[in-house]
N, C-alpha and C positions, 0 to 999 in steps of 0.2 A: 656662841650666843643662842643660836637657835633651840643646842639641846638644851642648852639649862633653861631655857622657858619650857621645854620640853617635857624634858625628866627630872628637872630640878636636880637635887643631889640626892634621891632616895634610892631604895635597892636595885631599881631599874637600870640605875645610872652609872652602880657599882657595878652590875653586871657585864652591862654594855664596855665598860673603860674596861674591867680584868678579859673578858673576852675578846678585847682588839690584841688585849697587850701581847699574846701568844705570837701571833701571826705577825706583829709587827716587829717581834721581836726577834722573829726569822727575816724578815726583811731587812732589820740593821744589818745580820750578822751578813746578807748576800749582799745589800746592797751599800752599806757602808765601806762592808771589810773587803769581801771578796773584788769589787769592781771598785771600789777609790783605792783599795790599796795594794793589790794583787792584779786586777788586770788593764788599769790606767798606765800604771807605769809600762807594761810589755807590751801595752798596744802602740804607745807613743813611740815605744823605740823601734819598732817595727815599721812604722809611718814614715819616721827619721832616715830607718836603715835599710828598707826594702820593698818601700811604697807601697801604694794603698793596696794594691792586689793583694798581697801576703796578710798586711794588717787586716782587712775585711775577712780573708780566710781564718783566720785566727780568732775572730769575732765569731762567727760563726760554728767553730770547733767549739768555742768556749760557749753561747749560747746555747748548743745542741744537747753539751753536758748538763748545762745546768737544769735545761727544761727536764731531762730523763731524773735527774735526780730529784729534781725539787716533784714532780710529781708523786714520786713513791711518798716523799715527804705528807706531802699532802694528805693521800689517800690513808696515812697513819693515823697522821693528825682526824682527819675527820671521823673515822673508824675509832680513836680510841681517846675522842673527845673527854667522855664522862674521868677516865682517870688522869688524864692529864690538868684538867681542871684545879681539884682540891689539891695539888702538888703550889699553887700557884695562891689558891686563897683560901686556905685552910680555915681562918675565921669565919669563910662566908657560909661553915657548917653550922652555923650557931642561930641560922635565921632559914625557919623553913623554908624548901626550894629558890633560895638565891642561887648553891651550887650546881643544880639542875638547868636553872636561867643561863646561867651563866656557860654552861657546858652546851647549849642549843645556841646563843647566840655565837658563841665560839664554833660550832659545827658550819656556822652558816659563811664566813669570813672568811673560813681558815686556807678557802684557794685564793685569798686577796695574796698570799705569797709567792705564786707561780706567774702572778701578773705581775705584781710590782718589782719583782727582781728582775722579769724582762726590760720593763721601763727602765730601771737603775742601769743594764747592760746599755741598752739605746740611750741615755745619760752619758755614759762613760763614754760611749764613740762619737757623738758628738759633740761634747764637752771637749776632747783630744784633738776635733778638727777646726776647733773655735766655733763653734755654735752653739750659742748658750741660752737663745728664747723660749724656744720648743723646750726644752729639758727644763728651764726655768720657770714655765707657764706650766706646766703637765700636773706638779703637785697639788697648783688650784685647783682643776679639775675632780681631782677628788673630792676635796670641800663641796666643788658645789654639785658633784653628784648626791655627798652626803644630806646637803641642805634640801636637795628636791627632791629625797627621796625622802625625808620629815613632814613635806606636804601631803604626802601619798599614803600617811599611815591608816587609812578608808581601806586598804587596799590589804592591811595586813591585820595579822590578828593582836600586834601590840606596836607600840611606837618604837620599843626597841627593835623589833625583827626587821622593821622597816629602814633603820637607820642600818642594821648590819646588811641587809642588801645593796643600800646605797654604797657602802666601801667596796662591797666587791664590784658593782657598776662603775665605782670611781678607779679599780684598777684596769678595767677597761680601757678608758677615755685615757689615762694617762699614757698608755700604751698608743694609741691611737693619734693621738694630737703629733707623737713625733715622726710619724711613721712618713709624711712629706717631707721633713725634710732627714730624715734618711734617706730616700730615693733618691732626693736633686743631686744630695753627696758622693751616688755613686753605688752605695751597700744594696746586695739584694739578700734576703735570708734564705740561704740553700743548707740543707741540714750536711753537717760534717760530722761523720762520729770517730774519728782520729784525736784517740788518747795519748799515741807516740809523737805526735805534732811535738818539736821543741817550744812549741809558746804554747801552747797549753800545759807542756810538764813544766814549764816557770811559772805560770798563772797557777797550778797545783799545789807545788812547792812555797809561792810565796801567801797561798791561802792559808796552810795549817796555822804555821803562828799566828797570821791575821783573826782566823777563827776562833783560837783561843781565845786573842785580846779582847775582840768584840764579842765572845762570849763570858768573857771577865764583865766587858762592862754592862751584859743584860742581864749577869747575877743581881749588879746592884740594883736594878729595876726591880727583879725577884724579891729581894730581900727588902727593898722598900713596900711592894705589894703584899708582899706575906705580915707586915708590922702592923700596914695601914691597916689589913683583911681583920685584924683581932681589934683593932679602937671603936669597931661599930659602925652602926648606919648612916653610908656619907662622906667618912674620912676618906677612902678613895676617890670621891670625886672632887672635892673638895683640894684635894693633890694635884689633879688631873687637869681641874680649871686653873690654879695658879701657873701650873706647871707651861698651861697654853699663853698665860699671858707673859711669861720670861719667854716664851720660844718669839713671841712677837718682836722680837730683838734678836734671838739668836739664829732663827730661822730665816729674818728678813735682811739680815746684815752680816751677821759673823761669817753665817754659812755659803753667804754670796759670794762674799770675798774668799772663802777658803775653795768654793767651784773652779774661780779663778785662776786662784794661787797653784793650786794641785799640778794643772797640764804645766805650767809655766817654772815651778821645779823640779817636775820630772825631766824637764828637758836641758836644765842647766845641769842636773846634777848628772846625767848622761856623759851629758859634753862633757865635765868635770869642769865647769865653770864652777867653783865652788865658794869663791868673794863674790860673784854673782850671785847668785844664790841665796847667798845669808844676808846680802842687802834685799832681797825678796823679801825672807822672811821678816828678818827686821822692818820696813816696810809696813810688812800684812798686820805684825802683833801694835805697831803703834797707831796704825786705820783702826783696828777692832777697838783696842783700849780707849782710844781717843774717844768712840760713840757707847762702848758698854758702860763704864765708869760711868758719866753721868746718868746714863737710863738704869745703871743699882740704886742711885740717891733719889732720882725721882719715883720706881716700884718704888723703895720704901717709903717716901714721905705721903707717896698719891694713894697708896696702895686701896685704901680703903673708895676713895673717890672713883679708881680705875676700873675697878671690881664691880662697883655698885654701876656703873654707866654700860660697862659691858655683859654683865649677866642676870640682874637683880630685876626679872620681871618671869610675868605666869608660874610657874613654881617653884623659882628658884628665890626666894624670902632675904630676909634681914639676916636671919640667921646666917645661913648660907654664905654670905656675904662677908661677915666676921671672921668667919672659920675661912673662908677662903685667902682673904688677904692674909693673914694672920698664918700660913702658908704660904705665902707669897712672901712674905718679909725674909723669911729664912732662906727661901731657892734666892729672891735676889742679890742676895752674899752672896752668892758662886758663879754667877751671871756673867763678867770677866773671865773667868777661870773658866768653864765651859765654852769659851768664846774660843780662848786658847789654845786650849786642846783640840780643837776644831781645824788649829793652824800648825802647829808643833806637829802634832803625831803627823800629820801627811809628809813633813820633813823628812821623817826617818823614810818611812814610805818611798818615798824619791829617790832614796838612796837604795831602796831595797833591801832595808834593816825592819823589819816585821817584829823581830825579836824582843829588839829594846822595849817599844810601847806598850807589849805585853806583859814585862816583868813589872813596871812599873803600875798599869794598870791592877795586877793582880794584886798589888801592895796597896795601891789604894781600898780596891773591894776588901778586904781585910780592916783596913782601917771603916769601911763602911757600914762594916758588920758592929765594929763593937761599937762604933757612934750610936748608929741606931738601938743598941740596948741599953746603952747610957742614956740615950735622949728621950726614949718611946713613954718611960713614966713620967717626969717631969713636964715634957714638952706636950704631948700628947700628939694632935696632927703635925705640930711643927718637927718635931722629932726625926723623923725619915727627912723632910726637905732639907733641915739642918745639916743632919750627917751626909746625905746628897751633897751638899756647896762645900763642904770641908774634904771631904775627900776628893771634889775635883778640883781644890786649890791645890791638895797634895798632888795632886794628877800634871796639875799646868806645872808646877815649880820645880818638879823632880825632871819632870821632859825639857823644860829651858837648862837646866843644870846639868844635864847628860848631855845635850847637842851640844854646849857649849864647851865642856871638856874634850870632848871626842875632835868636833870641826876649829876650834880655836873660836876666837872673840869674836863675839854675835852682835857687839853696839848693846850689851845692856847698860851701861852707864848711860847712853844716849834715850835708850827707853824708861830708865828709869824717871830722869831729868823729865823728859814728857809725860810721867805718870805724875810728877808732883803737882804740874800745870793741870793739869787734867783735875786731878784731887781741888787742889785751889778754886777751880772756877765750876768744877760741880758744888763744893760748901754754897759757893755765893747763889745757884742754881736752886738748892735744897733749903736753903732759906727764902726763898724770894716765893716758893711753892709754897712751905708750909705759910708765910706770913699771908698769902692769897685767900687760901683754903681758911684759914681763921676768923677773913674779914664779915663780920656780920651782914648777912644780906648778898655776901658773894658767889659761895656753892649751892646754888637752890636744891632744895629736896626735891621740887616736882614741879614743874611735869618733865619727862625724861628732856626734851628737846632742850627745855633751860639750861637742866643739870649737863648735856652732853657740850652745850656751849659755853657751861663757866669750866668744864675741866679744858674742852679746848683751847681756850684761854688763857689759864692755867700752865699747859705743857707749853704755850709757845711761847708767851712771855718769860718762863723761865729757860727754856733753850736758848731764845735772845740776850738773857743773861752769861748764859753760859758759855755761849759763842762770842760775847764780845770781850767778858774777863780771861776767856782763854787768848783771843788776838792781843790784847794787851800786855799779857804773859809772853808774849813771843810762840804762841803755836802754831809751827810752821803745818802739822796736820790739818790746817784750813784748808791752805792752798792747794797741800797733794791732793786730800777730798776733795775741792772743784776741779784737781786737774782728772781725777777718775771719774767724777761724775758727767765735764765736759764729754759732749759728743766728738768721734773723731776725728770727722775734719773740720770741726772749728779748733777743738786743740792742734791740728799741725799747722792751719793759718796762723 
């Protein structure tokens, strides 16, 4: 919210977004692939099989690597900024010095990688010993370093250089906020540089494939960025604001629950609890489905209302606003299916199959590629979001359809059955919105405060719809959501 009263959606804004995108996009591949799916699992089994001693040793072997590594990284990165740049947004040649902007704010960022992949390591260990606040608070942190360091633009020579300071200040804080409770846990960081450690040559081993996959999936970001870079001034940000208001689901739910899920089947599938296990998953996919399905039908019916409440003020316009939602409508088709895959792929993960998610990933990015050259004339900004939601349906449906040949019967009939409830009582949800939104006098144009209390209004009435056509339907996913949400010793009273 802040930037787009900020920079609105003009070239400033395209800059700022293509110049995160590098460094963030080193951050998936460590902190996604390498630490949820490579070194979560070997730490837990370490924990499991040789107590904490060895397992901290092992943290620390692996974090010693990483810093020597990701630094070389870095000092590339910063060093050879300007050409890595137009590899990434070739279009943004076509408007005097965006490429240049873009390559300076990118210079400025691009050690947020050496910090936040420390943070994702302090993630992974204590995410493994059950401590989930500190890891789960840290990402805010960055926001609001971002946010305070928008206030300080006095201080810089443009608002964007200001806001790329604040990321790398926010990889600080996030590093920092966990670093108490790492200490009470036990860990001290003493550097280890022992590459022949047997849990480091399996944290090694099970990173290349991981690497791959997650760098299958930062091709599609690539190739979404290189589309949007040629539609002109704005289309990337425009991507960028839809894209944040689908994470405001996937980030605050899907991914919560897959934080969760992760330690707790790495450790079934160890033991080879393996009906265990896939009652887990089964579980985690009917929690996420249960709250994304309705929140695709409300982005789209709201889309326009949600957009304008959240971003439509200082220079981010009417315009802005259109092209945004209208962006938002296509990512939230895939809003499910990226939820999914947030839950499935750690599956394999658990098991220590790296392999599979990347084959499958790779066949998606393939199908990403020609969507978006199918989509990019017709659609224009929708284009890229589209072929984004369709390849990561192909993503969720290929990965439920290989665990479940491989591990035997997963309860999709039993998922399905709850996806049609689900379906039924988001319709009655998406109607009960749109008929709100229509009523003359209901959605105020202005002033914001009205308009943020008739969408309020809005979302909740229609959730109350939602949640009661679903209890009617027989959704037993009420009760499990209150039984997760309950704290735990009122659930064991």
């Amino acid at each position: 919210m802040r930037i787009a009263a900020l920079l609105g959606a003009d070239d400033a804004n395209d800059a700022f977004v293509a110049a995160y995108r590098i460094p963030n996009m080193l951050r998936r591949l460590v902190g996604e692939g390498a630490v949820s799916a490579a070194f979560i699992p070997t730490f837990s089994k370490y924990l499991q099989g040789k107590g904490r001693d060895e397992a901290f040793r092992l943290a620390n072997a692996v974090l010693t690597l990483l810093t020597l590594g990701l630094t070389v990284v870095v000092v590339i990165g910063v060093v050879f900024s300007e050409w890595l740049v137009p590899l990434l947004v070739w279009g943004f040649g076509d408007t005097p010095g965006k490429l240049e902007l873009t390559a300076q704010l990118n210079r400025i960022m691009f050690p947020y990688i050496l910090l936040v992949s420390a943070s994702a390591m302090a993630m992974g260990v204590l995410n493994s010993l059950g401590r989930f606040a500190a890891p789960a608070f840290a990402p805010v942190l960055l926001n609001l370093a971002i946010i305070g360091f928008s206030y300080a633009t006095g201080a810089f020579s443009t608002p964007e250089r200001a806001l790329s300071v604040g990321v790398l200040a926010g990889g600080v804080v996030q590093i920092a906020v966990q670093v108490p409770q790492l200490l009470s846990s036990g860990w001290r960081f003493r550097p280890v540089l022992d590459r022949r450690h047997p849990g480091v040559r399996k944290v090694l081993a099970l990173m290349g494939p991981v690497a791959v996959g997650v760098g299958v999936v930062n091709v599609n970001v690539v190739v979404g960025t290189l589309f949007a870079s040629t539609i002109g001034e704005g289309a990337l940000s425009w991507l960028n604001y839809s894209d944040r208001v689908m994470e405001l689901v996937l980030g605050g739910y899907a991914i919560a629950i897959a934080t969760v899920i992760v330690p707790m089947m790495s450790r079934q599938a160890d033991a080879r609890r393996m009906d265990e296990m896939k009652r887990t998953l089964n579980f985690a996919m009917r929690l996420v489905l249960f709250i994304t399905v309705p929140a695709t039908v409300g982005l789209i019916v709201l889309r326009v209302p949600i957009v304008q409440v959240l971003f439509e003020r200082g220079e981010f316009d009417a315009s802005d606003t259109a092209m945004t939602a209208y962006a938002l409508l296509f990512y939230a088709i895939g809003l499910s299916a990226f939820a999914l895959v947030k839950i499935v792929a750690p599956a394999f993960y658990s098991m220590q199959d790296t392999g599979t998610p990347v084959w499958i990933a790779f066949a998606a990015m393939l199908l990403n590629i020609v969507l978006n050259a199918m989509f990019l004339a017709p659609l224009q900004v929708g284009g890229p979001a589209l072929a984004a939601s369709l390849a990561g349906v192909f993503n969720a449906v290929a990965l439920v359809v290989v665990f479940r040949r491989r591990e035997g019967a997963l309860g999709i009939r039993e998922v399905a059955a709850s996806m049609l409830r689900f379906l039924a009582a988001s319709a009655a949800l998406g109607l009960v919105a749109r008929w709100l939104i229509q009523r003359p006098g209901f959605y105020f144009d202005e002033p914001f405060s009205q308009r943020a209390l008739a969408l309020a209004a809005t979302i909740g009435l229609a959730a109350a719809v939602y949640f009661g056509v679903a209890a009617l339907l027989g959704a037993r996913e009420i009760g499990e959501l209150r039984g997760v949400l309950r704290p735990p010793g009122r659930a064991a009273r």
